[in-house]
C-alpha positions as CSV (number, residue, x, y, z in Angstrom):
1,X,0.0,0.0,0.0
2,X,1.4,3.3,-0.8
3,X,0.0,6.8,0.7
4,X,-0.4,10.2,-0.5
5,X,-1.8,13.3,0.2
6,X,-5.1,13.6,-0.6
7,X,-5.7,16.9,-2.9
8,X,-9.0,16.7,-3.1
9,X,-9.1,17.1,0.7
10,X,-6.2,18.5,2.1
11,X,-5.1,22.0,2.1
12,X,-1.9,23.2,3.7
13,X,1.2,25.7,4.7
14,X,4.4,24.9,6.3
15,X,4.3,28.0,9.2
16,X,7.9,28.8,10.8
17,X,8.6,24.7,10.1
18,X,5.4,22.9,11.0
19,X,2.9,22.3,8.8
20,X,-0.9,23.6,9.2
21,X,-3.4,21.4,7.4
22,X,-6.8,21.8,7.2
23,X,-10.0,19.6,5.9
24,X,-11.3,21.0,2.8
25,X,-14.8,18.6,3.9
26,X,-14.7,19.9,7.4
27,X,-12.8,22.6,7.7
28,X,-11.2,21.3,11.0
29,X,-7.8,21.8,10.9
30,X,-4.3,20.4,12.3
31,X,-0.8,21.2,13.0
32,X,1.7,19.1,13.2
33,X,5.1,18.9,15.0
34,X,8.1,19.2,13.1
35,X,8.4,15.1,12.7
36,X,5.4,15.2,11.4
37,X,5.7,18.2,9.0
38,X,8.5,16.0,7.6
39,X,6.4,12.6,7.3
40,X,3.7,15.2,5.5
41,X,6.2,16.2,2.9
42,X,7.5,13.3,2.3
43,X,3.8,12.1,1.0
44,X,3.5,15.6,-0.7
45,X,6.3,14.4,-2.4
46,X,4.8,11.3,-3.4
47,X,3.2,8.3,-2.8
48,X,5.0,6.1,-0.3
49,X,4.7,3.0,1.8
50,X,4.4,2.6,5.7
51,X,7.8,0.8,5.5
52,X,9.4,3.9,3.4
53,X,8.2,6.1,5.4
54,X,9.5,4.9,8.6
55,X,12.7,4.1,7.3
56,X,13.0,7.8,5.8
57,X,12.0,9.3,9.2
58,X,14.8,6.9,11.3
59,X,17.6,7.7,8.7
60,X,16.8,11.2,8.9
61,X,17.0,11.6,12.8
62,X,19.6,8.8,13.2
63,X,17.3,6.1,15.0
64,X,16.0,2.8,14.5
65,X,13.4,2.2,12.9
66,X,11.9,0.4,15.9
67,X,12.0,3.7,17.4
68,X,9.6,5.5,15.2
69,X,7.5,3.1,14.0
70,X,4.6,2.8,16.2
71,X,4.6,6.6,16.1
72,X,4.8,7.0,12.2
73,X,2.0,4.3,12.3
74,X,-0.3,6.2,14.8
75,X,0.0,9.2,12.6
76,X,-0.9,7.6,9.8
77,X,-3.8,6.2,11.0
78,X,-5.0,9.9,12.1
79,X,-4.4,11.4,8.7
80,X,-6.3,8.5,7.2
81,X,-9.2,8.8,9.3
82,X,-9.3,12.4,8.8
83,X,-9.0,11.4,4.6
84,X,-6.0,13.8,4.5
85,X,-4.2,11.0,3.2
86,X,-5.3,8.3,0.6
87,X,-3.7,5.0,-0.7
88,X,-2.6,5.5,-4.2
């Protein structure tokens, strides 16, 4: 499965580092931490998996994967259930 950002959906600004999102369908919106501003550009970028993504976000800040997957998983999961992010 690889994710992307949903366009139809998602609107967004990277403000002072961390990136503001909001729902096009709900108009909620969401800022993320600067991990997750990074995760988010990554699927701006294009479409990745889980698995690339994780890697990506360990090699980046020098970690084990183990060390960031459950969080890049549970953030995921959020973005999906918000349909800011769609498998591709």
């Amino acid at each position: 499965m690889r994710l992307t950002v949903n366009r139809d959906n998602a609107l967004w600004r990277i403000v002072d580092g961390e990136a503001v999102l909001i729902s096009a369908a709900t108009s909620y919106y969401y800022s993320l931490n600067r991990t997750g501003t990074f995760v988010w550009n990554l699927l701006a970028d294009g479409a990745l998996t889980p698995d690339d993504l994780v890697r990506r976000v360990a090699d980046h800040y020098g970690v084990a994967a183990a060390a960031v997957r459950d969080d890049v998983g549970a953030l995921l999961d959020q973005l999906r259930a918000e349909d800011l992010i769609v498998e591709e």
